[in-house]
TORKOLBA-600663 format. One record per residue (C-alpha): residue in one letter; x, y, z. Coordinates in steps of 0.5 Angstrom, whole numbers, plus 500, padded with zeros to 3 digits. Example, Ala and Ser with C-alpha at 12.3 -4.5 7.8 and 13.67 -1.06 7.14 Angstrom:
<atoms>
A525491516
S527498514
</atoms>
This chain:
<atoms>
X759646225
X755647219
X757644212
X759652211
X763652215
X766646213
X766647207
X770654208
X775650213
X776645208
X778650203
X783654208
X787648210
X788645202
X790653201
X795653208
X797647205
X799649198
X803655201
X806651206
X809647200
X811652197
X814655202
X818648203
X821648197
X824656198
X827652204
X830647201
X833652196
X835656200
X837653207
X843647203
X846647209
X844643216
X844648222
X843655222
X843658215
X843666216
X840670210
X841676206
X835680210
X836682217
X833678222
X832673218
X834665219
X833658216
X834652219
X835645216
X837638220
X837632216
X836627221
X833627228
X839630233
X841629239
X840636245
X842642243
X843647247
X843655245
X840661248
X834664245
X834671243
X827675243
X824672237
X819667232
X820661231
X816657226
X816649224
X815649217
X817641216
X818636222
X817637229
X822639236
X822639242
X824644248
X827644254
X825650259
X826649266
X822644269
X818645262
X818641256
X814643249
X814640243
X811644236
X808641230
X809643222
X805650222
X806652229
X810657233
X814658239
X814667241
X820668246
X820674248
X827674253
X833672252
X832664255
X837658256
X833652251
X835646251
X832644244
X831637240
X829635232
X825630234
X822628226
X827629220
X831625214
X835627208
X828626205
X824630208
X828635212
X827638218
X825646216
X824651220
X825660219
X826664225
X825671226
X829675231
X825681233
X827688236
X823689243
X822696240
X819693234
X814690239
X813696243
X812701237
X806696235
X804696241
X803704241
X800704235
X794699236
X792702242
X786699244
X784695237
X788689241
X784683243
X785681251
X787674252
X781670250
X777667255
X780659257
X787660253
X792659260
X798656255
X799652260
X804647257
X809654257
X811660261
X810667259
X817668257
X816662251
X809661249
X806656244
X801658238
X798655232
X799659225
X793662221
X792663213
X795670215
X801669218
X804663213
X802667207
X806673210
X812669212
X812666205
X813672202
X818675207
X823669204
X820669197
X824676198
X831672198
X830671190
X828679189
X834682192
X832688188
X824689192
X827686199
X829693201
X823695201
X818690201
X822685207
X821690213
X813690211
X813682212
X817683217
X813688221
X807684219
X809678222
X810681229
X802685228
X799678226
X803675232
X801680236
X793680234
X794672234
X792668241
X799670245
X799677243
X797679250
X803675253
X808678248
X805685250
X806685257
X814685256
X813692252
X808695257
X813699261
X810697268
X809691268
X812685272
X813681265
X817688262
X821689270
X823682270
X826683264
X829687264
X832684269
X835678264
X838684260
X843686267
X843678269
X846677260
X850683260
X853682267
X853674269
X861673270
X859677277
X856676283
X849674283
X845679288
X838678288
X837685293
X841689287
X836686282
X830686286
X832695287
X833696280
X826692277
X823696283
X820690286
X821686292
X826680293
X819674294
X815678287
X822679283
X823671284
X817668283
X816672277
X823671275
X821663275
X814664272
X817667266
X824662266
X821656269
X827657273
X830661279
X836667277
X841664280
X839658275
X838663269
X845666271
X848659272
X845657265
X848663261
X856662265
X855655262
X853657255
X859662254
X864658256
X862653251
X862658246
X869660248
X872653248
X869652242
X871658238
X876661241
X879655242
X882657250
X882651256
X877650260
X880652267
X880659262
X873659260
X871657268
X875663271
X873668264
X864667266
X865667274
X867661277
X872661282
X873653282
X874650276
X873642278
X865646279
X865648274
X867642270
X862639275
X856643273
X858643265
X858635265
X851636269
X848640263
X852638257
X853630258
X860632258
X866634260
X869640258
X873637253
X870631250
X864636249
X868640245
X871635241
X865632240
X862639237
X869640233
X867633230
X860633228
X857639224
X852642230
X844643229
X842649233
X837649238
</atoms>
């Protein structure tokens, strides 16, 4: 590298790190709150934590998350990612996370921004770049995470544009013009960006990564019910081996791991906010015997049923 070429370096990371501290400080206003803090804009999130958190576990929604202050963990699978200030984590399915805040404190929080998309938004833009879309770069195998959650660093363009989709809580008067073109491009620059290709497998209709997906919807709208993997594998119109190995290369799990994982995280959910016992919450997301059920949820949680709930109930609960 040439002393240019440092020099104009040099000069867009004093700028990247001027808007970041920027944007820090809107965060600190406007996430008072540990945990998920939901904005007045659609789609858009602001996470706080105070302090380093034990394991969370949540369901990743199709989304961007961005670490603005701190760092975290995720637990995918038999995969574990861990991202940095400035970087981004794309999921573009719905997956099981199990997340932990590895570096915060009062004074110097955890700050982080999701951005849920609409596969349709992803697919619109898509259509419209055609062929102006860069395929993947030689050597780039992002090889720390599967194609269903894949890692990146942010450049210039993409913080400035998420900076002035959350300078928009303050000008309520211009967000419902202006907040849908920061929204719009935040998925473009993700999609120019070096997992773009990943994230436009899920919108191209006949691609593997688009059949398994839409096999999670099923698995997410029908996890109660019997696994069959023949009936998933007819509607993806693939065969039993491709739909397993493609389902794993993009969960960094097998379905019936998947499915067993979302039957799990509804019963948490219903014990905690509708307040039902756990043999209750076992029969409602599938399972037949509630002494498995107990025995699977303490695997996965740490717990039993109960004293996973009480515990939530008496500590405030920093997502994933």
């Amino acid at each position: 590298m040439g002393i240019k070429d440092r020099a104009e370096s040099s000069s867009i990371a004093v700028d990247m790190e001027f808007t970041r501290q920027k944007l820090i400080r809107s965060l600190v206003r406007q996430a008072p709150e540990q945990g998920l803090n939901e904005t007045g804009l659609e789609g858009l999130s602001l996470i706080r934590c105070n302090e380093p958190g034990t394991c969370a576990a949540t369901v990743y929604t199709p989304s961007l998350n961005f670490i603005i202050q701190g760092r975290k963990t995720l637990e995918l699978g038999d995969r574990e990612i861990s991202y940095m200030p400035l970087s981004y984590v794309a999921t573009s399915v719905h997956l099981p996370i199990l997340g932990r805040v590895e570096d915060a404190s009062l004074e110097t929080p955890f700050l982080g921004v999701k951005v849920t998309i609409n596969p349709k938004e992803v697919a619109d833009l898509v259509m419209e770049l055609g062929d102006k879309a860069p395929g993947v770069e030689a050597g780039f195998d992002c090889p720390e995470v599967s194609c269903g959650l894949c890692l990146t660093r942010m450049d210039h363009g993409m913080l400035d544009a998420l900076n002035r989709l959350v300078t928009l809580l303050d000008s309520p008067k211009d967000a419902p013009i202006l907040a849908p073109l920061a929204r719009r491009e935040i998925i473009y620059r993700a999609l120019m960006g070096e997992i773009g290709a990943r994230m436009r497998k899920f919108a191209m209709v006949d691609s593997q990564a688009n059949r398994v997906s839409r096999v999670i919807e099923v698995l997410k709208d029908r996890f109660s019910e019997p696994l069959r993997i023949s009936e998933l594998a007819g509607q993806a119109n693939m065969s039993e081996s491709s739909l397993y190995h493609s389902f794993k290369q993009i969960t960094r799990m097998s379905p019936l791991q998947f499915q067993k994982k979302l039957r799990l995280h509804e019963a948490r959910r219903l014990m905690l906010t509708e307040g039902i016992e756990a043999a209750s919450a076992s029969y409602r997301v599938g399972y037949e015997s509630p002494s498995h059920f107990s025995r699977e949820y303490s695997r996965m949680f740490g717990l039993p049923p109960r004293a996973d709930v009480v515990k939530l109930r008496g500590e405030q609960r920093v997502p994933a």
